[in-house]
C-alpha positions in Angstrom: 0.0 0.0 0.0 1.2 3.2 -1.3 2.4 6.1 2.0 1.2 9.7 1.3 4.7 11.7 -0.8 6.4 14.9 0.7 3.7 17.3 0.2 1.6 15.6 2.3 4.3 15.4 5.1 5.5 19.0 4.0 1.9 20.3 4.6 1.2 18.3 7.5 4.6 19.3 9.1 3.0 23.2 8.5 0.2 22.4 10.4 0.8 20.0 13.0 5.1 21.3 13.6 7.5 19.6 15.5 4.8 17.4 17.3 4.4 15.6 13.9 6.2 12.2 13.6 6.3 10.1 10.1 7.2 6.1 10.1 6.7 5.9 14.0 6.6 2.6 15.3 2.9 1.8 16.9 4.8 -0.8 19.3 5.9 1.8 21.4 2.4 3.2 21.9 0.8 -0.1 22.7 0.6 -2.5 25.8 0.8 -5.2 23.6 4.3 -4.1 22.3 3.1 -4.9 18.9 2.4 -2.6 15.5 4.2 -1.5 12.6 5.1 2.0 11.5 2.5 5.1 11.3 2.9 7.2 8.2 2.2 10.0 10.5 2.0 10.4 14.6 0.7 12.9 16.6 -0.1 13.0 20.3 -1.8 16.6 21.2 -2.0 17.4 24.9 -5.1 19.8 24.5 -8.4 19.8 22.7 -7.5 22.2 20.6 -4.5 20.4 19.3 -6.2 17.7 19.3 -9.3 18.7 17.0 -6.7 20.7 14.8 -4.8 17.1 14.0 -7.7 15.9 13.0 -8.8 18.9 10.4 -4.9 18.5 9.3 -5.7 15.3 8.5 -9.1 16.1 6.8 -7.6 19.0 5.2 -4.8 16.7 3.6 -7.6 13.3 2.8 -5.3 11.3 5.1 -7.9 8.5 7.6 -7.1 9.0 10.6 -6.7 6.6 13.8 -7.7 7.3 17.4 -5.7 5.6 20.3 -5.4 6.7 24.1 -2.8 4.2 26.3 -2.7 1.4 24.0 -4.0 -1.2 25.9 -6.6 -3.1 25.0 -5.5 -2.8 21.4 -3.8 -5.1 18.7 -2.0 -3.4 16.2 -1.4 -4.7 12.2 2.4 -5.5 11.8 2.0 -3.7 8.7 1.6 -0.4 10.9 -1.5 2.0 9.6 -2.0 4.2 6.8 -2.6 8.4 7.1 -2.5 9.7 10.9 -2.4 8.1 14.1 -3.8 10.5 17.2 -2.5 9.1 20.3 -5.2 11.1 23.0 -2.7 13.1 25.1 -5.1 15.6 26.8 -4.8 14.9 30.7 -6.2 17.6 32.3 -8.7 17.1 35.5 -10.8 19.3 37.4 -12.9 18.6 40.7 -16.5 20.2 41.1 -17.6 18.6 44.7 -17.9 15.1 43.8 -17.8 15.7 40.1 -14.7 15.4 37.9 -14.0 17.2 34.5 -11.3 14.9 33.1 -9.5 15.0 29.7 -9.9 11.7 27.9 -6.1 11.4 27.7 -5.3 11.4 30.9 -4.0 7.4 32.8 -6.8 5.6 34.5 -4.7 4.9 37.4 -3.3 8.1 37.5 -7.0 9.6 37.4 -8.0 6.8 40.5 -4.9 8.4 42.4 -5.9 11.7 42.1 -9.7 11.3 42.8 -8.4 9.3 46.2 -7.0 12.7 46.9 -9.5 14.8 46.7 -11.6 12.0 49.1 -13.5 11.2 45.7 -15.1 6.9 45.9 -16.3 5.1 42.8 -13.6 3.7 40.6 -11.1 2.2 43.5 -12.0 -1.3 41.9 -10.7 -0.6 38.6 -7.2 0.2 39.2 -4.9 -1.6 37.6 -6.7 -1.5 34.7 -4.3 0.0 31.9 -5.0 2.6 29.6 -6.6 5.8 29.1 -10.1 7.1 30.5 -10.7 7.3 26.8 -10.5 4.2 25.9 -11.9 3.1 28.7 -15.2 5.1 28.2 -15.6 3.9 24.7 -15.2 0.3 25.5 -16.9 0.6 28.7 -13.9 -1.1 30.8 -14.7 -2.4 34.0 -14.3 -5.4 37.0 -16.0 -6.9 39.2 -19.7 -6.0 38.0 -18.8 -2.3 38.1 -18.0 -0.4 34.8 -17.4 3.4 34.1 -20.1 4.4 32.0 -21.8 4.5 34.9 -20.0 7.2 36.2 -19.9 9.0 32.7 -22.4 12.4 32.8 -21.3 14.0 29.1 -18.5 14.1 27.5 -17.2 16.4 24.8 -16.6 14.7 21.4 -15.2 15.8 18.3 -16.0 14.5 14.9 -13.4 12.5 12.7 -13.2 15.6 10.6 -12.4 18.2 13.8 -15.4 20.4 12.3 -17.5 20.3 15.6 -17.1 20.1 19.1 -19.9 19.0 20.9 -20.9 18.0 25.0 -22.9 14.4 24.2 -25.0 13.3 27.4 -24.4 9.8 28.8 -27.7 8.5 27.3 -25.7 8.9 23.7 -23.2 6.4 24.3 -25.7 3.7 24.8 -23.1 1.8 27.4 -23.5 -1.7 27.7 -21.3 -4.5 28.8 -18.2 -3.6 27.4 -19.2 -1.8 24.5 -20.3 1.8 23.2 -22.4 3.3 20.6 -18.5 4.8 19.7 -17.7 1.4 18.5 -20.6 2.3 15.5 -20.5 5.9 15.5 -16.6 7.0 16.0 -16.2 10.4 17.5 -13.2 11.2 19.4 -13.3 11.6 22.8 -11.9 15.1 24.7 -12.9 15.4 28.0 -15.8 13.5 30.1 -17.6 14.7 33.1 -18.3 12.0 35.7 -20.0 11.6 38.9 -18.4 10.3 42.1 -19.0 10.0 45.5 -17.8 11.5 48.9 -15.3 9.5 50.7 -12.8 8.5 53.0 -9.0 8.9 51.4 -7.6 5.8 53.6 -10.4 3.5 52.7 -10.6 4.0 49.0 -6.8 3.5 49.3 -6.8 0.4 51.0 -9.4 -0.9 47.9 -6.7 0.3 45.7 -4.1 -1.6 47.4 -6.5 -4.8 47.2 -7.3 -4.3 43.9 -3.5 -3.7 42.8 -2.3 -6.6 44.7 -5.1 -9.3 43.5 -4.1 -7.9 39.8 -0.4 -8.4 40.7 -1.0 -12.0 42.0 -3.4 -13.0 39.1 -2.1 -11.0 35.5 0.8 -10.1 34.0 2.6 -6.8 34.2 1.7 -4.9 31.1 4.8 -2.9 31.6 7.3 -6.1 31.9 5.0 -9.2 30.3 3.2 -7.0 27.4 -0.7 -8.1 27.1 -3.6 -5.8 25.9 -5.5 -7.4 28.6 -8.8 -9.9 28.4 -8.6 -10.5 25.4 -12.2 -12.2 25.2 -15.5 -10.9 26.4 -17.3 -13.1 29.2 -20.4 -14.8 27.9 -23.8 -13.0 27.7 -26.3 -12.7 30.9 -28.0 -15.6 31.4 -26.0 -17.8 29.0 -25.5 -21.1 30.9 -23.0 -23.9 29.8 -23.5 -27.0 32.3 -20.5 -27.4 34.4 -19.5 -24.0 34.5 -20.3 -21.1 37.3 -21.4 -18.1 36.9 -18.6 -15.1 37.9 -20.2 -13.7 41.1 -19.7 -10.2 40.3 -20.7 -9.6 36.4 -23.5 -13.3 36.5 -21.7 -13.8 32.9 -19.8 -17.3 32.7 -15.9 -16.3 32.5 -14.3 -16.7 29.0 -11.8 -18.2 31.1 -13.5 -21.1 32.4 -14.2 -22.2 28.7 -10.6 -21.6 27.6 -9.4 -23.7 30.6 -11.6 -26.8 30.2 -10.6 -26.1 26.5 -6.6 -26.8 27.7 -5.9 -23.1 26.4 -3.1 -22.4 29.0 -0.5 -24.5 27.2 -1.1 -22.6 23.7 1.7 -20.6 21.7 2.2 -19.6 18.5 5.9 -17.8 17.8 6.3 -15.3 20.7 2.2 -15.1 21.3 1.1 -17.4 24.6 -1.6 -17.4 26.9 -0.7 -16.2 30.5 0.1 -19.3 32.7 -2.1 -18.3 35.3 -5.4 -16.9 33.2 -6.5 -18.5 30.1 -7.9 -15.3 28.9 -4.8 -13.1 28.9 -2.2 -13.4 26.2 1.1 -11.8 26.4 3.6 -11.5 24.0 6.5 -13.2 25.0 9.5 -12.1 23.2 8.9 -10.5 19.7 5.1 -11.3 19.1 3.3 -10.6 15.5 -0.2 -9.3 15.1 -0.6 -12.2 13.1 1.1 -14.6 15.9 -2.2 -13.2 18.5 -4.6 -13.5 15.5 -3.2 -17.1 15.1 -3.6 -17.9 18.5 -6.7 -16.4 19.1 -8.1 -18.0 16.5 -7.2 -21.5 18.0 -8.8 -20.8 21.1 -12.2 -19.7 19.8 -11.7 -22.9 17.5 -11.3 -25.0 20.5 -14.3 -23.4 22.3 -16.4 -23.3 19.2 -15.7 -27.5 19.1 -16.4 -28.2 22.4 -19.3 -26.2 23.3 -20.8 -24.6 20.7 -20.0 -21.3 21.8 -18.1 -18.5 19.3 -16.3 -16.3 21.9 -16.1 -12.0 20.7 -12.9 -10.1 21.3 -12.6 -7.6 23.5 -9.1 -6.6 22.2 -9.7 -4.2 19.0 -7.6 -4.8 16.3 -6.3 -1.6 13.9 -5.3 -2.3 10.1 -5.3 -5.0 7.9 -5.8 -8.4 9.2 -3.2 -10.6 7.4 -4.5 -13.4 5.5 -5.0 -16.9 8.1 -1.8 -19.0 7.8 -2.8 -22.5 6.5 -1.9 -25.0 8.9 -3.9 -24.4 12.4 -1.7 -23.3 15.6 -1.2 -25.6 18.3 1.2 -25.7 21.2 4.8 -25.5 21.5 
């Protein structure tokens, strides 16, 4: 696929300045540690930067590609064409119990500061990786508890940058770990969310749990690269016999059907599934995109045959999927 020629990059370089990157490697922007090169990257650290990337982009015909922290996120080796906008915007405010909160800032980071301020609501989700962003638009969340519950409006931009507009909660149709942005992309600014008084030391000690059952239990993303689940948890009410029901969310675990599916001892080049959690895969070395497609694709294989079941990603993937290698993956 043909990259955009020096009067793009000229232009683009005009616009955008010495924040512009070209040929910059998406591996160092995700969790994962996988993705090929960018033609162009940008990572704004306001709204207005932000939206004027994106009429750059529009200006010069180049798609364009939203990312926050990376996580969640599986990345073509063949990188992406036009511009990559890595959601830098990390500004918060505190209103009484509400925050205004750019959509770039870290989740954990964001957790932290609401503990500070004596703010309770999202003490279960730390450890979660990423961005708020990305975490409003794919709903993220643990132990039956999700943020769009917390989200009040959030400004969005369109994929053009030609408005700017405060969406209510009720837009975003949340449901279990999904978003009407997953249909209807606009990119996310800020987001207004509602908390609740509380006491510093005790949402702190739920931070520390949470942090230490996710310690014990997954892998470091920052040492043992992994986007995360990389499967969604069955539907409400969907039963399998022999399998329990997760006692927070009432969905069977992914996991349980990737464990009596013997998923654990799976690998396909540097691409394994975490010894201790069937639905977490971690790139082991130097990992493809097409090594996790390749191994994904074994698992749902395996659950598909046993049970009748076709698992759904949670992990998004970003490019073009490379065409499925002939002979099906096993272990190593």
């Amino acid at each position: 696929m043909s990259t955009p020629g020096r009067d793009v990059h000229a232009h683009l370089r005009r616009l955008l300045g010495d924040a512009l990157l070209a040929d910059e490697p998406l591996r160092h922007h995700t969790t994962f540690q996988i993705g090929g090169p960018a033609d162009f990257f940008v990572a704004p650290k306001t709204p207005e930067l932000l939206v004027a990337a994106l009429r750059a982009a529009h200006e010069c015909a180049l798609p364009v590609h939203l990312i926050g922290g990376g996580s969640n996120l599986l990345v073509s080796d063949d990188g992406l064409r036009g511009l990559v906008v890595r959601n830098d915007c990390g500004a918060v405010e505190f209103e009484g119990t509400v925050a205004h909160v750019g959509c770039g800032a870290e989740y954990l980071e964001f957790i932290l500061r609401c503990r500070a301020r004596g703010l309770a609501g999202l003490a279960y989700a730390a450890g979660i990786p990423g961005s708020v962003g990305g975490a409003i638009c794919g709903n993220a969340g643990c132990y039956g508890q999700d943020l769009g519950a917390r989200v009040l409006e959030c400004a969005v931009a369109t994929l053009d940058g030609a408005r700017v507009e405060t969406l209510p909660a009720s837009w975003f149709a949340f449901a279990y770990r999904d978003s009407r942005l997953k249909r209807e992309p606009r990119v996310l600014l800020s987001a207004t969310l509602r908390l609740e008084a509380g006491e510093p030391a005790a949402i702190q000690r739920e931070i520390d749990e949470r942090l230490e059952i996710r310690r014990v239990k997954h892998p470091q993303w920052r040492t043992e690269p992994t986007a995360g689940s990389y499967f969604k948890n069955l539907p409400l009410g969907f039963q399998v016999p022999g399998l329990p029901h997760s006692p927070g969310t009432h969905r069977i675990p992914a996991g349980a059907l990737l464990d009596a599916c013997d998923c654990r001892a799976l690998r396909v080049g540097d691409a394994a599934v975490f010894a201790k959690h069937a639905n977490i895969l971690v790139n082991a070395g130097h990992a493809t995109a097409r090594d996790m497609l390749a191994l994904a694709g074994e698992m749902k294989r395996r659950v598909r045959a046993r049970f009748g079941v076709e698992l759904e990603e949670e992990v998004l993937f970003l490019g073009v999927r490379p065409e499925p290698a002939g002979a099906a993956p096993g272990a190593d």
